[in-house]
N, C-alpha and C positions, 0 to 999 in steps of 0.2 A: 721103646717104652710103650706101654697098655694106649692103647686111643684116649682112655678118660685120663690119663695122666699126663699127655705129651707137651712139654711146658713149650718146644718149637711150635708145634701147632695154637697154643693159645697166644704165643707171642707173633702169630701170622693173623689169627684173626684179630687181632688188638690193630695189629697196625694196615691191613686193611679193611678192618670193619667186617660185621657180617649180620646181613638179615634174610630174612627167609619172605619168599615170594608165596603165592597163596594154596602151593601146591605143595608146601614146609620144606624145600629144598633149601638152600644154603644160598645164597648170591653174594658177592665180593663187592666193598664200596671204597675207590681207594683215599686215602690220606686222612684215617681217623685219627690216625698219632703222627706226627711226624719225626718223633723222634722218642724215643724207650731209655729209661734210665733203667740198668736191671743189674739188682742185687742179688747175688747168690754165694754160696760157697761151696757144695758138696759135688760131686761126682758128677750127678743129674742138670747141675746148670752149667756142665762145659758147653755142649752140643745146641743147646737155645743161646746160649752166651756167643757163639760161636758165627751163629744167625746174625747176626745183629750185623748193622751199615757202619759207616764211616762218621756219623751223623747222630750216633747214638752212642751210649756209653755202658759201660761194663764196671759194677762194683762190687770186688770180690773180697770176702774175709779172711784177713791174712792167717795163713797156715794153713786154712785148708783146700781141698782137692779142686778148688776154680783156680785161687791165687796160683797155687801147684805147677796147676796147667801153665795157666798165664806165665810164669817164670821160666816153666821150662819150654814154650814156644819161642820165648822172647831170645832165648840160646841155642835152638835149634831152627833150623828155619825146615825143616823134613818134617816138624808140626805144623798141623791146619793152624793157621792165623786168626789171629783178630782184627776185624774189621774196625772193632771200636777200641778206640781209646780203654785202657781195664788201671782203675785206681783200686790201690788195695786200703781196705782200714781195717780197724783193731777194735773197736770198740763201738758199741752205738753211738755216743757221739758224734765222733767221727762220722758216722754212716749218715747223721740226720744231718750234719752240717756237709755231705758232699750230694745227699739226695738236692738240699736247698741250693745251694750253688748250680748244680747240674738241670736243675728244674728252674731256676730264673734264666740262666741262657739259653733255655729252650727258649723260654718267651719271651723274649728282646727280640 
């Protein structure tokens, strides 16, 4: 994917942080998230989706090309895996009431 667009890479600086020292380079700060609830469906969020710990979660839109994936790794095991837990929804509902769920067990 494009550098400006690489959602792996902004899912790397989210979790470990990033500031720039005085010279504007990049420096790594680790443990700004500890844990990423990440929503996607399409194509582009297997491979960040895919990034993700044991310790984070995966929420993908049933039918298309995340959920897809996620089904068809869960049957073949000669797919890259997921690390994280992948619940599927159907609807924003759904999706707000498992962001809420998934974001108060973070912080317990």
């Amino acid at each position: 994917c494009p550098s400006n667009l690489c959602k792996g890479a902004e899912l790397r600086r989210l979790r470990f942080g990033a500031s720039s020292n005085n010279h504007g380079a990049q420096q790594l700060s680790s443990g700004s998230y500890g844990r990423i609830v990440y929503a996607g469906d399409g194509a582009n969020d297997i491979c960040p989706a895919l990034s993700l710990g044991p310790n984070d979660v995966v929420l993908a839109r049933g039918g298309d090309a995340l959920a897809k994936y996620a089904a068809a790794a869960a049957e073949d095991s000669s797919l890259q895996q997921f690390a994280a837990p992948v619940y599927v929804w159907n609807s924003h509902e759904q999706l707000a009431q498992l962001v809420k769920e998934h974001a108060q067990a973070a912080s317990s």
